[in-house]
Z-matrix of the N, CA and C atoms (Angstrom, degrees):
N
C 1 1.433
C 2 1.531 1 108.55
N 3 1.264 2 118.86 1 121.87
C 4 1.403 3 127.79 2 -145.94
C 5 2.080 4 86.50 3 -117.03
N 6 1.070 5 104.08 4 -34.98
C 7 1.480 6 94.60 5 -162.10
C 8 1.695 7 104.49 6 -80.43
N 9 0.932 8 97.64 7 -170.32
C 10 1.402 9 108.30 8 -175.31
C 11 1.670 10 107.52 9 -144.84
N 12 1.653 11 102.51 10 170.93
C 13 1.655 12 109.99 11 -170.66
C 14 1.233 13 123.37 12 -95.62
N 15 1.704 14 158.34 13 122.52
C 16 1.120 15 132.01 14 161.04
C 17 1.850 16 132.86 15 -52.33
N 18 0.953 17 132.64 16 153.25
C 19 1.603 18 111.98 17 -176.48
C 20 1.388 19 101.32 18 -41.00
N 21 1.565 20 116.85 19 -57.05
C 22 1.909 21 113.27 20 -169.18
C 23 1.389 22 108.51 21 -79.36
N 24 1.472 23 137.25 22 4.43
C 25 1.535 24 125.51 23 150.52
C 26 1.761 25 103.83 24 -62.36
N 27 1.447 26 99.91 25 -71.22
C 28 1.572 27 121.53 26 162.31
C 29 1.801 28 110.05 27 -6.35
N 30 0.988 29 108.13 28 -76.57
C 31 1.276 30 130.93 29 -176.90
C 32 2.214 31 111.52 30 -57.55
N 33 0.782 32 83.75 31 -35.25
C 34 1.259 33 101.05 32 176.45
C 35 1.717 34 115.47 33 -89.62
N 36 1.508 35 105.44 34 -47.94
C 37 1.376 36 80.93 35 -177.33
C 38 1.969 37 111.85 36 -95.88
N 39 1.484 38 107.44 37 20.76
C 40 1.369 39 128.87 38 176.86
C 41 1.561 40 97.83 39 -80.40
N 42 1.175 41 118.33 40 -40.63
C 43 2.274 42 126.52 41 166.18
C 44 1.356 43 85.29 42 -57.86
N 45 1.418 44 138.88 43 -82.41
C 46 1.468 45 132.59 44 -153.18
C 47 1.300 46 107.16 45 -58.52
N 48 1.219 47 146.66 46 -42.55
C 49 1.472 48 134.56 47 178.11
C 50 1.062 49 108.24 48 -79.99
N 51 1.848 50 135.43 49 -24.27
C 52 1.340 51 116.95 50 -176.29
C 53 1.781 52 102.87 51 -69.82
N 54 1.641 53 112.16 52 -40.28
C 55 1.226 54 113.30 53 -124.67
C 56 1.666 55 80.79 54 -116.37
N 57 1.345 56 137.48 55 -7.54
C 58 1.331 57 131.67 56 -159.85
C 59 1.444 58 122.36 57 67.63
N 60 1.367 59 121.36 58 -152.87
C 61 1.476 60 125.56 59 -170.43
C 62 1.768 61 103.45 60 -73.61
N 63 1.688 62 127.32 61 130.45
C 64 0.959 63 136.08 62 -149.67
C 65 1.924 64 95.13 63 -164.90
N 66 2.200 65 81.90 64 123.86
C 67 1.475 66 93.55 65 162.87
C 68 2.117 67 124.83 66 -72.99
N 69 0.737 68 106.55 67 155.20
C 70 1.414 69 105.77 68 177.23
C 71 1.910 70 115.90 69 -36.71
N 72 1.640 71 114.77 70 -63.47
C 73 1.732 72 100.35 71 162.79
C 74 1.659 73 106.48 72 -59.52
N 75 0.887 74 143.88 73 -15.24
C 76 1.517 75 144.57 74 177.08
C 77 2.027 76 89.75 75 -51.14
N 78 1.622 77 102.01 76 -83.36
C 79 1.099 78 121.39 77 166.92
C 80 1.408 79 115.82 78 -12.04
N 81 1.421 80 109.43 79 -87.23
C 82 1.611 81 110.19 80 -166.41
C 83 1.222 82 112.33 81 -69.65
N 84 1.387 83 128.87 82 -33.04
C 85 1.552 84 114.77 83 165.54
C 86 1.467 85 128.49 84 -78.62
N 87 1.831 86 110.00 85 40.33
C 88 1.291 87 119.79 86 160.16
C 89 0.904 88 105.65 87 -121.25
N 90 1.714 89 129.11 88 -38.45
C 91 1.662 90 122.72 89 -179.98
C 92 1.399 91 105.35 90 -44.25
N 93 1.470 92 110.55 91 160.32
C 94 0.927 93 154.32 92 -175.50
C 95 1.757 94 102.13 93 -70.39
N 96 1.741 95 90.10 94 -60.55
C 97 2.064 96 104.65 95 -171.38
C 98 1.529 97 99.09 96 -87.16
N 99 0.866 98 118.40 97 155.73
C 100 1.495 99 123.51 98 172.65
C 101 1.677 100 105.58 99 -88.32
N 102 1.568 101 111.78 100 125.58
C 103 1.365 102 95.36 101 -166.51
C 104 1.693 103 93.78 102 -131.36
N 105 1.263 104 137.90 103 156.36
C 106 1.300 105 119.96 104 154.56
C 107 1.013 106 142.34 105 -65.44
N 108 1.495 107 149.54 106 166.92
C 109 0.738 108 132.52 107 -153.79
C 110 1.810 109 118.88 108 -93.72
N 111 1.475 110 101.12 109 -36.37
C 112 1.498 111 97.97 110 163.26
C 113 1.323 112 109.21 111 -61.83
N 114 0.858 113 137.81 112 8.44
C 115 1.829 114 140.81 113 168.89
C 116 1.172 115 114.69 114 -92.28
N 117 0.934 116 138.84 115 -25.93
C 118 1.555 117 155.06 116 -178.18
C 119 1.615 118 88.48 117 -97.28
N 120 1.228 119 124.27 118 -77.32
C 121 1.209 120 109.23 119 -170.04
C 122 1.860 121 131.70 120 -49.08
N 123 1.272 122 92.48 121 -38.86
C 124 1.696 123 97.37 122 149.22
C 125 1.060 124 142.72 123 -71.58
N 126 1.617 125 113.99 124 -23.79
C 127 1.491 126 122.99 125 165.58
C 128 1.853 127 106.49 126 -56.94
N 129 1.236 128 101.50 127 -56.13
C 130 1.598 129 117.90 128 172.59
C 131 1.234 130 112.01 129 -33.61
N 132 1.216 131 122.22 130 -55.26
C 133 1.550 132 118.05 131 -140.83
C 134 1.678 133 84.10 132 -97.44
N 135 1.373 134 128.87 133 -29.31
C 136 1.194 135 131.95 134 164.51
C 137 1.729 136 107.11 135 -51.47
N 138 1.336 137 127.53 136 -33.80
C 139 1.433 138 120.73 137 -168.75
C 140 1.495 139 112.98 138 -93.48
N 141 1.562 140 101.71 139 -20.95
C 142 1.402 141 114.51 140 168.28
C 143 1.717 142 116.00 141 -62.19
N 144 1.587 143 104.09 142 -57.24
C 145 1.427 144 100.66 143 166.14
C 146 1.069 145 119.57 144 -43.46
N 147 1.914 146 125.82 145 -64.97
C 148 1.588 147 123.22 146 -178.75
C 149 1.519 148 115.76 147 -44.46
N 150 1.242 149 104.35 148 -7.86
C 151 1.861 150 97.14 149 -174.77
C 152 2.038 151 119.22 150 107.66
N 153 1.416 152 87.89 151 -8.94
C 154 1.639 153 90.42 152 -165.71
C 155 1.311 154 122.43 153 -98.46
N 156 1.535 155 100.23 154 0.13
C 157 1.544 156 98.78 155 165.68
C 158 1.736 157 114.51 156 -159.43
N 159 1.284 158 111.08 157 141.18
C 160 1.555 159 102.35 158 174.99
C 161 1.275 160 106.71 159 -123.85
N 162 1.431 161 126.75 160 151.87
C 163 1.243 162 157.32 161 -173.35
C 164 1.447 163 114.48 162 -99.76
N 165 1.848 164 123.87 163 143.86
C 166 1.365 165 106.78 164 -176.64
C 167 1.459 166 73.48 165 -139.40
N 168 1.742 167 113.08 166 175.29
C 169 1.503 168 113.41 167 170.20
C 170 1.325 169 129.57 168 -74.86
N 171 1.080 170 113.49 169 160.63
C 172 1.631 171 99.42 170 -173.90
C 173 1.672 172 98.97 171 -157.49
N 174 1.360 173 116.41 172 90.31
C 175 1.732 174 125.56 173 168.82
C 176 1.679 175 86.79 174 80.06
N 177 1.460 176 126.07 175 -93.93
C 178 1.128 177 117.22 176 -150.98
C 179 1.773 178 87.51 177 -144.77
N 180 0.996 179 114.37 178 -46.41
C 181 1.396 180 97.47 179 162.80
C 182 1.716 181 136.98 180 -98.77
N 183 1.248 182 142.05 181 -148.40
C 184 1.427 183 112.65 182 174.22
C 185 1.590 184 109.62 183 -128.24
N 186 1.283 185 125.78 184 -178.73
C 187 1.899 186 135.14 185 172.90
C 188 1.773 187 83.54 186 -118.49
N 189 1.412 188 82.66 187 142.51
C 190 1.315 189 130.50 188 -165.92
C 191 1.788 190 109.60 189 -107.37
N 192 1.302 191 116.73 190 109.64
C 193 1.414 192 105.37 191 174.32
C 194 1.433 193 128.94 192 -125.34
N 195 1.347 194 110.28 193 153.61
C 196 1.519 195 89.44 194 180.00
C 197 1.742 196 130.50 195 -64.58
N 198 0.981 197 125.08 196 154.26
C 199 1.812 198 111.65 197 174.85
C 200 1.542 199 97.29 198 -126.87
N 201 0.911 200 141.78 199 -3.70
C 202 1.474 201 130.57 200 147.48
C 203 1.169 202 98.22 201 -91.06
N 204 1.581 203 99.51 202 148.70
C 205 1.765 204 133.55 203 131.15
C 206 1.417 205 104.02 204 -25.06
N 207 1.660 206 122.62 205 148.01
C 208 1.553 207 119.96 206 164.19
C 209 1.976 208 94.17 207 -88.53
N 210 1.132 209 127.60 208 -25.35
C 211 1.312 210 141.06 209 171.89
C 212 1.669 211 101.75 210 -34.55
N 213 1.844 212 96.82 211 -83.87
C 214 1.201 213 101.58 212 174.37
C 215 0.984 214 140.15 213 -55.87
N 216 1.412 215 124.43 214 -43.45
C 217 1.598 216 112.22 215 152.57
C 218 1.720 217 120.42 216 -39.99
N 219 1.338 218 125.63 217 -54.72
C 220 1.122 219 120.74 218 169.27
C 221 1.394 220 122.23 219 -39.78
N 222 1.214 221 119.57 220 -28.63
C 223 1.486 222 119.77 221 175.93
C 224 1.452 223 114.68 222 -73.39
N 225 1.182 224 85.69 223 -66.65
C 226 2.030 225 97.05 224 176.90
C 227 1.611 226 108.26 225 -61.20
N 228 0.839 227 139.50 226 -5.61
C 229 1.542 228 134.78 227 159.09
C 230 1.904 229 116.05 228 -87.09
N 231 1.404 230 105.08 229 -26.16
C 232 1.405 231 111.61 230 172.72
C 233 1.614 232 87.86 231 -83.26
N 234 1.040 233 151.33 232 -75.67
C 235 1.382 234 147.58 233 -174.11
C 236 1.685 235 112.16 234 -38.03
N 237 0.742 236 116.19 235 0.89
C 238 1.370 237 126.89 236 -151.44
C 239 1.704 238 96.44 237 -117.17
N 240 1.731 239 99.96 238 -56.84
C 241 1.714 240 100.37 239 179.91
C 242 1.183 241 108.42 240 -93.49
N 243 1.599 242 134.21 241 5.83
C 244 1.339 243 131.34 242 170.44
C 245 1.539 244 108.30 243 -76.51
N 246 1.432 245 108.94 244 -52.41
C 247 1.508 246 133.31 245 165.67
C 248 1.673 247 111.98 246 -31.59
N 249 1.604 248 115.34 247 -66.65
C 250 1.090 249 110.97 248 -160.55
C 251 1.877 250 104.46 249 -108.74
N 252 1.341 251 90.94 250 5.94
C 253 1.671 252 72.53 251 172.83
C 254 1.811 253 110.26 252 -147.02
N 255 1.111 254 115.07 253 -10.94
C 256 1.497 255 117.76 254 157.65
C 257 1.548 256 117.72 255 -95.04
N 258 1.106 257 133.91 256 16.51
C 259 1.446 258 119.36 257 177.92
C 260 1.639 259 93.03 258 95.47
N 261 0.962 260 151.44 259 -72.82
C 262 1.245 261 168.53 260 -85.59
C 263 1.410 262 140.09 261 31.86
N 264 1.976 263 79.57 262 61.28
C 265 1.505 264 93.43 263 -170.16
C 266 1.709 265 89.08 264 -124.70
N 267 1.384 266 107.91 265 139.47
C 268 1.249 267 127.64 266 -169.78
C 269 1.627 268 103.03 267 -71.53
N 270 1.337 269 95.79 268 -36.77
C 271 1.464 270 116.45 269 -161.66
C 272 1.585 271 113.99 270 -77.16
N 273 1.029 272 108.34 271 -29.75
C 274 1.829 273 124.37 272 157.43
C 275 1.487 274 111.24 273 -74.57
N 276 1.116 275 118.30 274 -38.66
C 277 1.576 276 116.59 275 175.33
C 278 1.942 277 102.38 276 -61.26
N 279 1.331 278 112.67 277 -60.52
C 280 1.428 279 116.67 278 179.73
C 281 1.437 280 115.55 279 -48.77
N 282 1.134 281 120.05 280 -53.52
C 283 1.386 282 150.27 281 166.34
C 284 1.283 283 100.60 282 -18.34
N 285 1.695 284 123.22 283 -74.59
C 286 1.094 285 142.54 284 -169.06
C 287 1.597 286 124.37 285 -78.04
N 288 1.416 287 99.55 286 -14.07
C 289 1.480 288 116.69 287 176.70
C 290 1.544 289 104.50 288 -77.01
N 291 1.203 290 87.81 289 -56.30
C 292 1.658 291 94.94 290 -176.87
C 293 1.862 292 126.49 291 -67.45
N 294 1.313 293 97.20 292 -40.24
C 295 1.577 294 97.79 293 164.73
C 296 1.406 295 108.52 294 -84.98
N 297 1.322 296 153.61 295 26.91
C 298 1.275 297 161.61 296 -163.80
C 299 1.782 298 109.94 297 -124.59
N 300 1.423 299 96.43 298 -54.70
C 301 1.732 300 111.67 299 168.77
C 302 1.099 301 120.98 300 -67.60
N 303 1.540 302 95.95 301 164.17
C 304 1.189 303 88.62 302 145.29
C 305 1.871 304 119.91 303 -132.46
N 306 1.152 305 103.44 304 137.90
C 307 1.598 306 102.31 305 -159.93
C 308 1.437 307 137.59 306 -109.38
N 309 1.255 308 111.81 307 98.83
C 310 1.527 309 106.13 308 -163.90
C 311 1.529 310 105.36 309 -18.29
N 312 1.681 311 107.26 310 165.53
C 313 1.613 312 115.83 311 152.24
C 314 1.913 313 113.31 312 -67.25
N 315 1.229 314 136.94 313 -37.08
C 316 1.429 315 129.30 314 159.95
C 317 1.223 316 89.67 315 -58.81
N 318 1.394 317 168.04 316 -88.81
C 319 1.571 318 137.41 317 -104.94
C 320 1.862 319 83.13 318 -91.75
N 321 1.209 320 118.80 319 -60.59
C 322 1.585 321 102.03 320 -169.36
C 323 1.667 322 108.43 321 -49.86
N 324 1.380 323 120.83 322 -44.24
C 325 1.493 324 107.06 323 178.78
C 326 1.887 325 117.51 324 -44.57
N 327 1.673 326 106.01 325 -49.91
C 328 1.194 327 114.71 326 175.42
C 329 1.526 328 123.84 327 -55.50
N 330 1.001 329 106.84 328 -27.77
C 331 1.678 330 133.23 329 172.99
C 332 1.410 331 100.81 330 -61.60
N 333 1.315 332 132.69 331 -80.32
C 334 1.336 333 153.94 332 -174.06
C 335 1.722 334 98.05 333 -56.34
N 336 0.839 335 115.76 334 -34.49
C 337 2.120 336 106.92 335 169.57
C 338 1.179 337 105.64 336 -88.48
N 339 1.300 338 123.81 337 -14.28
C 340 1.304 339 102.95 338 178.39
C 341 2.006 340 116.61 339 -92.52
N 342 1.386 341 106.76 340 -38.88
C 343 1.454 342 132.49 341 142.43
C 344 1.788 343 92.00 342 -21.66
N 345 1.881 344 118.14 343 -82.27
C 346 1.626 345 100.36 344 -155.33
C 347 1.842 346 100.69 345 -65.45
N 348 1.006 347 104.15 346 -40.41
C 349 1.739 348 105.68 347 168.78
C 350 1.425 349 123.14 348 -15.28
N 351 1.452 350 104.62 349 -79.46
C 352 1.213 351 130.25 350 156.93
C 353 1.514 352 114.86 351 -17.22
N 354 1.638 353 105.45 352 -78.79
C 355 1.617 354 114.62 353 -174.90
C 356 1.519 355 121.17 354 -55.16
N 357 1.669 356 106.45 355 -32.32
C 358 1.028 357 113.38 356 -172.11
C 359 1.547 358 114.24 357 -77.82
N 360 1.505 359 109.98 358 2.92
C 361 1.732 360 119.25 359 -171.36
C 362 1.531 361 99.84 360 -105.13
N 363 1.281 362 114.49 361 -27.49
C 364 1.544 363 118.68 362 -171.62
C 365 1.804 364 103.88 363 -90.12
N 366 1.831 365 106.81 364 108.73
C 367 1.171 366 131.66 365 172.46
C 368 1.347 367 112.52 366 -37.68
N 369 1.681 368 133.56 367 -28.96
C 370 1.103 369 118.86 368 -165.31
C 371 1.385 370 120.91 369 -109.33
C-alpha cells in the first residue's frame, strides 16, 4: 500500500476500524468534526478508489468497510514519513522522537527492551 491518508480519510477510516462496517450517518455521528454528509460520502468513495475501503448495499443505500488493517496503514504511513522526511532513515525518525518528547521513565524503560529485543533478533 503505496498511498497514504489525509487527516479526514484518517479520521474517517479511524470510525471504520473502531466501529466496524458503517452507513454514512453511522460515519459522521462518530467523527470528532462535524462534517456533512455529502462530505463523508465523497471522502468514502475517494477511500474506496485508494483501496481502503469497500462498500456493499444496504436497503437503499450501502455499509462501508474497512479493507486495510489499521496496523498496516500504520506502517505504510510511518514508511511514508521516514521516506519523505527523515532521509529514510528509521534511525533519525527515532532519534527525533526521542529528543523531541518528553518521556516518562516507563516509556524510556519500554524503549530500551524493546532496543535489547531488537538486537537480540539481529543474527549479526
Amino acid at each position: 500500500m503505496a498511498k497514504t491518508l489525509t487527516d479526514r480519510e484518517s479520521d474517517i477510516m479511524q470510525v471504520l476500524w473502531d466501529r466496524g462496517a458503517c452507513r454514512v450517518s453511522d460515519v459522521r455521528r462518530h467523527l470528532k468534526d462535524p462534517l456533512a454528509h455529502n462530505t463523508v460520502l465523497t471522502m468514502l468513495g475517494i477511500l474506496e478508489e485508494k483501496g481502503f475501503v469497500r462498500r456493499e448495499a444496504d436497503g437503499r443505500g450501502h455499509r462501508y468497510f474497512a479493507q486495510v488493517a489499521e496496523k498496516a496503514a500504520r506502517q505504510s504511513a510511518v514508511r511514508h514519513l521516514v521516506s519523505k522526511f527523515f532521509r529514510g532513515s528509521s534511525e533519525l525518525l527515532f532519534t527525533h522522537l526521542v529528543s523531541e518528547q518528553r518521556l516518562s521513565p516507563a516509556q524510556v524503560r519500554r524503549l530500551r527492551q524493546l532496543l535489547r529485543d531488537a538486537g537480540e533478533e539481529d543474527p549479526s
